[in-house]
PyMOL commands that place a pseudoatom at each C-alpha (Angstrom):
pseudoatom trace, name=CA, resn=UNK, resi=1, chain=A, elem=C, hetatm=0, pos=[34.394, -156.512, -51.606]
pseudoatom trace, name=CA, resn=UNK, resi=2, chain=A, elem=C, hetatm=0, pos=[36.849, -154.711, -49.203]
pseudoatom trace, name=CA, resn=UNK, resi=3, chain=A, elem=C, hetatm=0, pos=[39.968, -153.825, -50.412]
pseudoatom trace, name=CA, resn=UNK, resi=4, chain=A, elem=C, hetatm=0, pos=[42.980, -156.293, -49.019]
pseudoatom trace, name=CA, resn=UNK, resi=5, chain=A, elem=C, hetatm=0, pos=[45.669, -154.438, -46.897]
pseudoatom trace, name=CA, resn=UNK, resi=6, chain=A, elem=C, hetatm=0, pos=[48.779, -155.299, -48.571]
pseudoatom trace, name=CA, resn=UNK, resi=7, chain=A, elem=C, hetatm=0, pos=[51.230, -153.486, -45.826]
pseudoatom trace, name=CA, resn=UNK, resi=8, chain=A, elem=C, hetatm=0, pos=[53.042, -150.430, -46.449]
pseudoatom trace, name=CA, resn=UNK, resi=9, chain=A, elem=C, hetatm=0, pos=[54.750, -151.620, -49.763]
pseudoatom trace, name=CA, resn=UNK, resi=10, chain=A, elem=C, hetatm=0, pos=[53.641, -150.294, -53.086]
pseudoatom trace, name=CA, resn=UNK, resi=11, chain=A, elem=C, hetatm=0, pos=[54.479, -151.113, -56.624]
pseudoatom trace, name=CA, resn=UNK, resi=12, chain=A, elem=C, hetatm=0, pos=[56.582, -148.021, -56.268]
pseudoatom trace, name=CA, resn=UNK, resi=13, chain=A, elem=C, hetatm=0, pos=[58.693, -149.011, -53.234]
pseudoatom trace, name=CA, resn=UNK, resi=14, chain=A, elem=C, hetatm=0, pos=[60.386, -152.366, -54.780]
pseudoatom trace, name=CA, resn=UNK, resi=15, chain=A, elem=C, hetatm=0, pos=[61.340, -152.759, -58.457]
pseudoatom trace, name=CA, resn=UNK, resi=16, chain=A, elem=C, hetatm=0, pos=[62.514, -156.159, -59.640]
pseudoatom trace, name=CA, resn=UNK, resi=17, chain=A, elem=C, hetatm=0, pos=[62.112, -157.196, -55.646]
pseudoatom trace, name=CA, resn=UNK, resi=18, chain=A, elem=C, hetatm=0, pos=[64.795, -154.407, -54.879]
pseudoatom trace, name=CA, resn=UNK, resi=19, chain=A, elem=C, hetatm=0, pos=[63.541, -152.035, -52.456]
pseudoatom trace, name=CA, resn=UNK, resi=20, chain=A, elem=C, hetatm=0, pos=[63.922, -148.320, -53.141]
pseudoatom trace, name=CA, resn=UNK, resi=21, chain=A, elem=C, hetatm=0, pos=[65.707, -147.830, -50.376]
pseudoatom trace, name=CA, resn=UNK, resi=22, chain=A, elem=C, hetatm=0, pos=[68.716, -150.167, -50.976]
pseudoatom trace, name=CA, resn=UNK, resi=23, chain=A, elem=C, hetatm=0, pos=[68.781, -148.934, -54.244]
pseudoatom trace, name=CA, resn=UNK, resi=24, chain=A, elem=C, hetatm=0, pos=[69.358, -145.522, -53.058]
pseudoatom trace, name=CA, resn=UNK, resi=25, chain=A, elem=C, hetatm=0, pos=[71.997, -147.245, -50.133]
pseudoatom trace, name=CA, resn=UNK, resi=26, chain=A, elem=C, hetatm=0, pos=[73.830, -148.386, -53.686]
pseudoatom trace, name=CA, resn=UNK, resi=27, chain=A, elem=C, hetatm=0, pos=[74.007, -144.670, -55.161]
pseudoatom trace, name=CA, resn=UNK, resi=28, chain=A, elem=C, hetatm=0, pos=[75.492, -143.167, -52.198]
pseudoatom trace, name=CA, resn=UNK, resi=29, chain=A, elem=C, hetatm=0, pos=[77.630, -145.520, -51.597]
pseudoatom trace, name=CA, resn=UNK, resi=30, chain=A, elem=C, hetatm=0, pos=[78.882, -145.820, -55.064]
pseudoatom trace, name=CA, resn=UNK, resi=31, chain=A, elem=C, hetatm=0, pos=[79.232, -141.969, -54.947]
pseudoatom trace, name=CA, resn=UNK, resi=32, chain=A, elem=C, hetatm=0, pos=[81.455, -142.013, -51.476]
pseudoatom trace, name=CA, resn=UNK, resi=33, chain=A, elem=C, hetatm=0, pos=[83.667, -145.099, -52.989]
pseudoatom trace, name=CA, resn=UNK, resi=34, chain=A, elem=C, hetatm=0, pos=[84.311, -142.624, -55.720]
pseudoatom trace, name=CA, resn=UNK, resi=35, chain=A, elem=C, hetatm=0, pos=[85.021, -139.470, -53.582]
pseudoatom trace, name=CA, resn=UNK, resi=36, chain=A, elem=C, hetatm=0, pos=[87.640, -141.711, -51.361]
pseudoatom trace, name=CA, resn=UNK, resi=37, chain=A, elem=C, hetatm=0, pos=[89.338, -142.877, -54.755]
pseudoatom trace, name=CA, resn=UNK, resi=38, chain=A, elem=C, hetatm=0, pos=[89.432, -139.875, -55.993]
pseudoatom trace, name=CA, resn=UNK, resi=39, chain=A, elem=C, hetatm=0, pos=[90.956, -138.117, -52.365]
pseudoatom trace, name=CA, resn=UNK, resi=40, chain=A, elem=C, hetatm=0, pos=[93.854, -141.866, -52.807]
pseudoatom trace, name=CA, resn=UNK, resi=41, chain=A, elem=C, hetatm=0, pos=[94.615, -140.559, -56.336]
pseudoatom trace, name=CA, resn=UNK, resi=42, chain=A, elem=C, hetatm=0, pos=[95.217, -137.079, -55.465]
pseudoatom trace, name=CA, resn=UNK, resi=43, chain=A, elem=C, hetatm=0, pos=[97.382, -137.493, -52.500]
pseudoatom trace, name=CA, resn=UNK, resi=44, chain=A, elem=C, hetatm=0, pos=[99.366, -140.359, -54.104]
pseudoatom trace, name=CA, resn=UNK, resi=45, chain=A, elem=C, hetatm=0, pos=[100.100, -137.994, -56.795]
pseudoatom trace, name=CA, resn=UNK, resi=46, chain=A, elem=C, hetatm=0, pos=[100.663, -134.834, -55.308]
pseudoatom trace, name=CA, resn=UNK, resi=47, chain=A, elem=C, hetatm=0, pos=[102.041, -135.638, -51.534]
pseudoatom trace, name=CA, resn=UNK, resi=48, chain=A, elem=C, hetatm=0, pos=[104.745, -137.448, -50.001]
pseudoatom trace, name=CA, resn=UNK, resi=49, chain=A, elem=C, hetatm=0, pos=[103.000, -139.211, -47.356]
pseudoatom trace, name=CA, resn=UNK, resi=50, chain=A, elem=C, hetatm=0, pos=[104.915, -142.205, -47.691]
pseudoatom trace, name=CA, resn=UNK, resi=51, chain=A, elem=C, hetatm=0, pos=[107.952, -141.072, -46.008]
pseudoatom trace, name=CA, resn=UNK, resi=52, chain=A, elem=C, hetatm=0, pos=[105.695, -138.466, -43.618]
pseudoatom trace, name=CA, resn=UNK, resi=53, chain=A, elem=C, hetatm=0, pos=[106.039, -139.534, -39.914]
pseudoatom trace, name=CA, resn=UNK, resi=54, chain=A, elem=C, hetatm=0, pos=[103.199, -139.352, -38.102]
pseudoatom trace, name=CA, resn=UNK, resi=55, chain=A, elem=C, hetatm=0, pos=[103.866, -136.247, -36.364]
pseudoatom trace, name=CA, resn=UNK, resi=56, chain=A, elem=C, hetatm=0, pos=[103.314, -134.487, -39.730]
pseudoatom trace, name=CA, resn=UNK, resi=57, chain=A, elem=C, hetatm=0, pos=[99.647, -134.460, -38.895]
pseudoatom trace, name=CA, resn=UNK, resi=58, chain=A, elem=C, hetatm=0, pos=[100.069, -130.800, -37.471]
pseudoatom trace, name=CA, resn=UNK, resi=59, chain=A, elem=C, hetatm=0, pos=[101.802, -129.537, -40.950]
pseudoatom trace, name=CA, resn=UNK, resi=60, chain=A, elem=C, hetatm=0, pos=[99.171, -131.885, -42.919]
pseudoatom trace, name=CA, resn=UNK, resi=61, chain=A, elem=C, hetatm=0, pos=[95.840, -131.690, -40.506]
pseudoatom trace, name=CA, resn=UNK, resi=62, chain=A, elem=C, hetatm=0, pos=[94.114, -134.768, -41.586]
pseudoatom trace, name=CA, resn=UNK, resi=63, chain=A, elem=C, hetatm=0, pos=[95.648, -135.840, -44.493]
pseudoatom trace, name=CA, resn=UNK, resi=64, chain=A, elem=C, hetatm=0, pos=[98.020, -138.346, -42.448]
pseudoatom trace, name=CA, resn=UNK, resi=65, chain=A, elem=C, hetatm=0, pos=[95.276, -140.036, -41.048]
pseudoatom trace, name=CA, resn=UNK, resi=66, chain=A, elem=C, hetatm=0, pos=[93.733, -140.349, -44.531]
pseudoatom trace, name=CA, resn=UNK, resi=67, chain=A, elem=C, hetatm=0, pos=[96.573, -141.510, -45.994]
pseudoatom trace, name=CA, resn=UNK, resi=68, chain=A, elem=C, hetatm=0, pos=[97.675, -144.097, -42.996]
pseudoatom trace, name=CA, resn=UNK, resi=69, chain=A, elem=C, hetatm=0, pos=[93.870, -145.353, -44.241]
pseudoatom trace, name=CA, resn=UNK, resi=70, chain=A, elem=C, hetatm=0, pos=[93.706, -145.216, -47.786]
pseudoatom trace, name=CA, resn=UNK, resi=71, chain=A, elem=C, hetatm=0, pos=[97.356, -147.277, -47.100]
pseudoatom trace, name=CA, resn=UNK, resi=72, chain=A, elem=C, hetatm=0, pos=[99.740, -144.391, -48.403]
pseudoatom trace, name=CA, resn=UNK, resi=73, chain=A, elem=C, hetatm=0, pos=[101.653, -143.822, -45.357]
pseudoatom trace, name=CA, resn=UNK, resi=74, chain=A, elem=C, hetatm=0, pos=[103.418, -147.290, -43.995]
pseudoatom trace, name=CA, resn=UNK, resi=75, chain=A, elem=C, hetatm=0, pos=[105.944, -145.301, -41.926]
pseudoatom trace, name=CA, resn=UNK, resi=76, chain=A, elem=C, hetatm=0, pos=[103.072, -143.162, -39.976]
pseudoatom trace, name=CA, resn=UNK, resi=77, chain=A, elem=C, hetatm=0, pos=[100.778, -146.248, -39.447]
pseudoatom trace, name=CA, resn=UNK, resi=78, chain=A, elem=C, hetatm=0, pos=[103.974, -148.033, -37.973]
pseudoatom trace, name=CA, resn=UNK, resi=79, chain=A, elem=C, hetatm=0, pos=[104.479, -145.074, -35.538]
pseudoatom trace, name=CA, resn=UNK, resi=80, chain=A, elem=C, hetatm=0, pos=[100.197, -145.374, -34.467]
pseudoatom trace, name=CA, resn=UNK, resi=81, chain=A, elem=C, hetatm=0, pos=[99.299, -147.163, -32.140]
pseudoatom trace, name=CA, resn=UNK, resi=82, chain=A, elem=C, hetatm=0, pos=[96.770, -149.397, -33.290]
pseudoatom trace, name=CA, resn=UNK, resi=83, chain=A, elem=C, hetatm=0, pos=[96.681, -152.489, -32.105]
pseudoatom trace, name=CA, resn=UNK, resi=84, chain=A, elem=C, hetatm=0, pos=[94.051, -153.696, -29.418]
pseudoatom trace, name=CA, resn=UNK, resi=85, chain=A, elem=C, hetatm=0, pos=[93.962, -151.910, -26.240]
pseudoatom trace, name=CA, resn=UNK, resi=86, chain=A, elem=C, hetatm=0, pos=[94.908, -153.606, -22.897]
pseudoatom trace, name=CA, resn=UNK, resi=87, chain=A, elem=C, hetatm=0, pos=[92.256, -155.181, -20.813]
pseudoatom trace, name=CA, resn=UNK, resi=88, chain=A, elem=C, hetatm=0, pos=[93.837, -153.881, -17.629]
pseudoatom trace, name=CA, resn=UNK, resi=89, chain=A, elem=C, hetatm=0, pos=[95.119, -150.752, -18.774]
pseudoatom trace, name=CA, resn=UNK, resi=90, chain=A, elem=C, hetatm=0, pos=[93.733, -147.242, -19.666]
for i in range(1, 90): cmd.bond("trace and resi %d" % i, "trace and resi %d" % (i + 1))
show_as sticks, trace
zoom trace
């Protein structure tokens, strides 16, 4: 008797019905949640960002734009503009 052709899924690719790869999708994400909360606690703690305009990006680099994102800088994301684009202008 011929073997049946089960498709490309082994006992190895899904455990409890999960497949391997969304269990993998899980750790990394978990991992990258944990690297943004960590990046939120740090700059909470050790910068000012709440009062930082948004012209501090070229003392701070990046960390502005972080911090408008992680919701640490109200007075920078007020000065953005980020609000949907006009449909008749560039």
């Amino acid at each position: 008797m011929p073997d049946r052709d089960h498709g490309s899924s082994s006992t190895f690719d899904r455990i409890d019905g999960i497949s391997l790869a969304a269990m993998v999708l899980c750790a990394v994400a978990l991992v990258m949640g944990r690297s943004w909360l960590g990046l939120r606690r740090f700059m909470a703690d050790h910068g000012r960002f709440e009062d930082c305009p948004a012209a501090a990006v070229q003392i701070w680099d990046r960390y502005p734009a972080h911090a408008v994102a992680l919701d640490l800088a109200p007075r920078a994301a007020q000065q953005l503009p980020l609000g949907a684009e006009s449909d008749r202008w560039a």
